[in-house]
Each structure stands twice: as structure tokens, then as C-alpha cells.
Kinemage of the C-alpha trace (Angstrom):
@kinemage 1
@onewidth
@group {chain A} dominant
@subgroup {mainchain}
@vectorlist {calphas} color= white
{ca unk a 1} P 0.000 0.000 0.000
{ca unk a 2} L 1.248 3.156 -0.950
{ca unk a 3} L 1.190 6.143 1.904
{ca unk a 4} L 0.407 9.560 1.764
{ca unk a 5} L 3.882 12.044 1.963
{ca unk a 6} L 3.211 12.845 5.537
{ca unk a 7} L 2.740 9.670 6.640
{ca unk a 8} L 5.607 8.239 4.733
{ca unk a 9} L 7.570 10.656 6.054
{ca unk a 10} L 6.717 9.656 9.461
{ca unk a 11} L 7.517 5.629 8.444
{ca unk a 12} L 10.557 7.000 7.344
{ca unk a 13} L 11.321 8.384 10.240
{ca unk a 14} L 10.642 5.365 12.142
{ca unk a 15} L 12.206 2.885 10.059
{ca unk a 16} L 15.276 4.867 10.561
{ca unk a 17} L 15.634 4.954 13.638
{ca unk a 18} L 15.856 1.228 13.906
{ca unk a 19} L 11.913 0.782 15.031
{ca unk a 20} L 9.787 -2.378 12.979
{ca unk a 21} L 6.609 -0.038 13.152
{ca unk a 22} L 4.411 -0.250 9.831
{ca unk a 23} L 2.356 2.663 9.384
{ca unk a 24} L -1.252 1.772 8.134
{ca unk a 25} L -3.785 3.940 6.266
{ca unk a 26} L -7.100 3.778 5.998
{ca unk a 27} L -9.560 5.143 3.812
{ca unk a 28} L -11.531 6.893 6.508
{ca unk a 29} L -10.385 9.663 8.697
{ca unk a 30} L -8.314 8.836 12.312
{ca unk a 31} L -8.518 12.605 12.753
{ca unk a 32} L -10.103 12.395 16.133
{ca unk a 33} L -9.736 9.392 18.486
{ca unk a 34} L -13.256 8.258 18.373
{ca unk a 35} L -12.808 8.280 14.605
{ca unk a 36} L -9.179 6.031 15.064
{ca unk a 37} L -10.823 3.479 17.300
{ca unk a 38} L -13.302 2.974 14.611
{ca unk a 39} L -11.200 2.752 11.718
{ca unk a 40} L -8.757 -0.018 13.698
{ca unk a 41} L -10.966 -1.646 15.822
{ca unk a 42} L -9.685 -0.853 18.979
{ca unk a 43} L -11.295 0.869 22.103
{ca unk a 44} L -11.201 4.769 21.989
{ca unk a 45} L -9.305 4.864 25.150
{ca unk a 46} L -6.543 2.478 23.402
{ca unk a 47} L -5.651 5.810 21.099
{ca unk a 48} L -2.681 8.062 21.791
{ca unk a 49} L -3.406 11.359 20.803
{ca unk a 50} L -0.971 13.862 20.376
{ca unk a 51} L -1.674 17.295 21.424
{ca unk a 52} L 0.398 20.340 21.276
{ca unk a 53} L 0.800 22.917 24.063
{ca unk a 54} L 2.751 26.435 24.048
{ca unk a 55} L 4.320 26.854 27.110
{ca unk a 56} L 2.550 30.497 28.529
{ca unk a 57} L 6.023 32.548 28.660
{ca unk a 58} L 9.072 30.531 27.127
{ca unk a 59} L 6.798 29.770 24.176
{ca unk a 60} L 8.017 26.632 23.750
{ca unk a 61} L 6.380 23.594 22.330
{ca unk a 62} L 4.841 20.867 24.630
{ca unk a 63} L 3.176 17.648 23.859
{ca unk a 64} L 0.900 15.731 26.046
{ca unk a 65} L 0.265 12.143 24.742
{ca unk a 66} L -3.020 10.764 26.356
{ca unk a 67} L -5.799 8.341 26.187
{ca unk a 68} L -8.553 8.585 23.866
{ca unk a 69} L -11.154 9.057 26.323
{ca unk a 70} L -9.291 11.455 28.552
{ca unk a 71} L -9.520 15.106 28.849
{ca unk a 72} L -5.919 17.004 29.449
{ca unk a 73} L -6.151 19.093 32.931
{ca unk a 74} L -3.711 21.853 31.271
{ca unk a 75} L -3.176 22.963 35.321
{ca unk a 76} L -1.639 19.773 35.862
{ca unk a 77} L 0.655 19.925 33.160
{ca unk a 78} L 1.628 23.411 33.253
{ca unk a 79} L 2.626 22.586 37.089
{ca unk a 80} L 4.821 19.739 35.836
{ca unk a 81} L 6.698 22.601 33.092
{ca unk a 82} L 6.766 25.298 35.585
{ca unk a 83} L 4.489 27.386 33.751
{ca unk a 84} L 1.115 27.738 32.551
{ca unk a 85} L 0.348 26.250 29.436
{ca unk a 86} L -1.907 27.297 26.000
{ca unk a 87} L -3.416 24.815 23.615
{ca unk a 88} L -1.396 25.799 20.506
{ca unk a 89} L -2.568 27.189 17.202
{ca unk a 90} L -3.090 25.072 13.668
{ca unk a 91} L 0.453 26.788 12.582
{ca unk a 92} L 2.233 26.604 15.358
{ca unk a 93} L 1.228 22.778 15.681
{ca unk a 94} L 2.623 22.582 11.679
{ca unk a 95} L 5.817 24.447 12.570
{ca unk a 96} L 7.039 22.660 15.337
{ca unk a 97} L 5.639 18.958 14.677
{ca unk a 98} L 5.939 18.909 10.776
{ca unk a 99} L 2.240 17.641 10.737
{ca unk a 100} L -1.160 19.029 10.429
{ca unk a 101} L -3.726 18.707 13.732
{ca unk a 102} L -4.905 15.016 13.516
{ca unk a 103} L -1.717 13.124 11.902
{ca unk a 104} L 0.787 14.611 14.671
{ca unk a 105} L 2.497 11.226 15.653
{ca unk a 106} L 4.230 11.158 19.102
{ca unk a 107} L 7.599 11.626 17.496
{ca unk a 108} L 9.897 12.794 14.551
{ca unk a 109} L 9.065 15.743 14.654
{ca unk a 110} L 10.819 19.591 13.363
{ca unk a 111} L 11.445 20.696 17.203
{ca unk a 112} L 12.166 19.104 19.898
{ca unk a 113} L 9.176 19.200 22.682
{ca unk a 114} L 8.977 18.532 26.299
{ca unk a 115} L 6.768 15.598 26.178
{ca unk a 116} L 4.188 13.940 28.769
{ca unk a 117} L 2.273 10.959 28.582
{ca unk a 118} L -0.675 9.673 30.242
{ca unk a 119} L -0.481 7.498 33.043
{ca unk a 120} L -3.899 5.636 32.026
{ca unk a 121} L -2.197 4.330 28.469
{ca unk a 122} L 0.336 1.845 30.359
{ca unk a 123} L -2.729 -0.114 30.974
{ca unk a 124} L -3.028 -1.792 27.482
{ca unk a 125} L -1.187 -4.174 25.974
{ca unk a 126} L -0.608 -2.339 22.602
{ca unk a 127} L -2.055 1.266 21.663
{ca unk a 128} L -2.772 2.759 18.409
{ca unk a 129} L -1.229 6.844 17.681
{ca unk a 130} L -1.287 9.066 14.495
{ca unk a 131} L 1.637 8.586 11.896
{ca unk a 132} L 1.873 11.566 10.113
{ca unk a 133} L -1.735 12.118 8.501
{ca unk a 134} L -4.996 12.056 9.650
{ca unk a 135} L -5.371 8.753 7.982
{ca unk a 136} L -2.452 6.956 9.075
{ca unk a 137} L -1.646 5.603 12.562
{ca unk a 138} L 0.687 2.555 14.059
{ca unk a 139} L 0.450 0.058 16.951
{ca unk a 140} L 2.964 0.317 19.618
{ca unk a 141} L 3.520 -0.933 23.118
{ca unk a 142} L 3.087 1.496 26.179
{ca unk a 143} L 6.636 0.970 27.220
{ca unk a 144} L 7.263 1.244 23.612
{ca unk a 145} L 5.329 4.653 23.400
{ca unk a 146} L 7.705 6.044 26.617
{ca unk a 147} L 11.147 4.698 24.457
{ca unk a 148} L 10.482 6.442 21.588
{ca unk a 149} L 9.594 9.814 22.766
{ca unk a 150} L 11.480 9.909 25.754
{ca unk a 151} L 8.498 11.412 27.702
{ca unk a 152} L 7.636 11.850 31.397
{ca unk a 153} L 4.524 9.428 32.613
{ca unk a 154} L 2.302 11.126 34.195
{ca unk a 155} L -1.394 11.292 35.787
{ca unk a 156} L -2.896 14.140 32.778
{ca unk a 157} L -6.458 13.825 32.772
{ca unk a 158} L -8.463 15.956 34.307
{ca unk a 159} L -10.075 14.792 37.647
């Protein structure tokens, strides 16, 4: 199957960095995490989504990986960085990921970002995240997930 540029790009990325990972697409959207767990066949709280945060007044780029079903408590997180925290624009997302909202995989991307990951997605034997387009995603371990992005575990949901 042939992928789209992003997501190739993303495979790319993975494949050279020594990882097995095979990026599928699918001919329906994965945009949104209900959407993923449709398309794959997996629970909605099985998806990683990646979402991108500015940091309030370094303005730096910070991702928070979490569960489908759970709700980022940006308090929390901003706590964790050591200051507050803003859900970042569509082109800010594109400039320091590489990816558009809804393919932003939880790694490869143009800047480096100060990652978390939700606690509640070490729970599951594999989980499904984005690769690259909002069509494409990949099935990784939890423990995998933590490897490959080098992120902190953490409780992020909201309470």
C-alpha cells in the first residue's frame, strides 16, 4: 500500500531509527480518536493522541500524549513545566511537529518538545497513535510509546 507524503515521512522516520513499526492507512479519517478506534478496531481509550501545548512565557512547544477518552487538565501539566500552558494554534502545531492537527504522531518531529504521557495508556497491551496524517496511525507498546519519545509518565487527565 502506498502512503500519503506525511505519513511516509513519518515511516521514514521510524524505520530509521531502527523501530519495525508499519504505518497503516485507511480510507476513513483517524482525525479524532473516536474516529481512530473505529477505523482499527480498537477501544477509543486504546488511542494516543498527540496534542500540542505552548508553554505560557518561554513559548516553547509541549506535547501531552493521552488516552482517547481522557480530557488534558492543562493545570496539571503546566505545574509539571513550571508554567502555565496554551493549547497551541493550527500553525504553530505545523511548525514545530511537521504535521497538520490530527496526523501529529508522538515523534519525529521539526522541534524538539517537552513531552508527557498519560499514566492511564500503560494499561493496554498495545495502543494505536497518528503517523503523520490524519489517515495513518501505528500500533505500539506502552513501554514502547515512553522509548520512543522519551516522555515523562504522568497522571494528565483531568479529575
Amino acid at each position: 500500500m502506498t502512503l500519503s507524503s506525511s505519513a511516509q515521512r513519518f515511516q521514514d522516520f521510524i524505520t530509521s531509527t531502527g523501530h519495525s513499526y508499519q504505518v497503516v492507512e485507511h480510507n476513513q479519517s483517524t482525525r479524532t480518536s473516536a474516529e481512530a478506534a473505529e477505523a482499527i478496531g480498537c477501544t477509543v481509550a486504546q488511542i494516543a493522541k498527540s496534542l500540542v501545548f505552548t508553554a505560557r512565557r518561554s513559548k516553547k512547544p509541549v506535547l501531552v500524549i493521552a488516552s482517547g477518552i481522557n480530557r488534558v487538565n492543562t493545570k496539571r501539566i503546566g505545574e509539571a513545566l513550571g508554567e502555565p500552558i496554551d493549547r497551541a494554534d493550527p500553525d504553530f502545531v505545523h511548525t514545530v511537529s511537521g504535521y497538520a492537527i490530527g496526523g501529529v504522531p508522538p515523534a519525529g518531529h521539526t522541534q524538539p518538545m517537552t513531552t508527557y504521557i498519560d499514566e492511564d495508556l500503560l494499561q493496554y497491551k498495545t495502543i494505536w497513535a497518528a503517523a503523520g496524517a490524519p489517515t495513518a496511525v501505528f500500533e505500539l507498546t506502552p513501554a514502547e510509546l515512553v522509548t520512543l519519545t522519551g516522555g515523562t509518565v504522568m497522571k494528565t487527565k483531568e479529575d
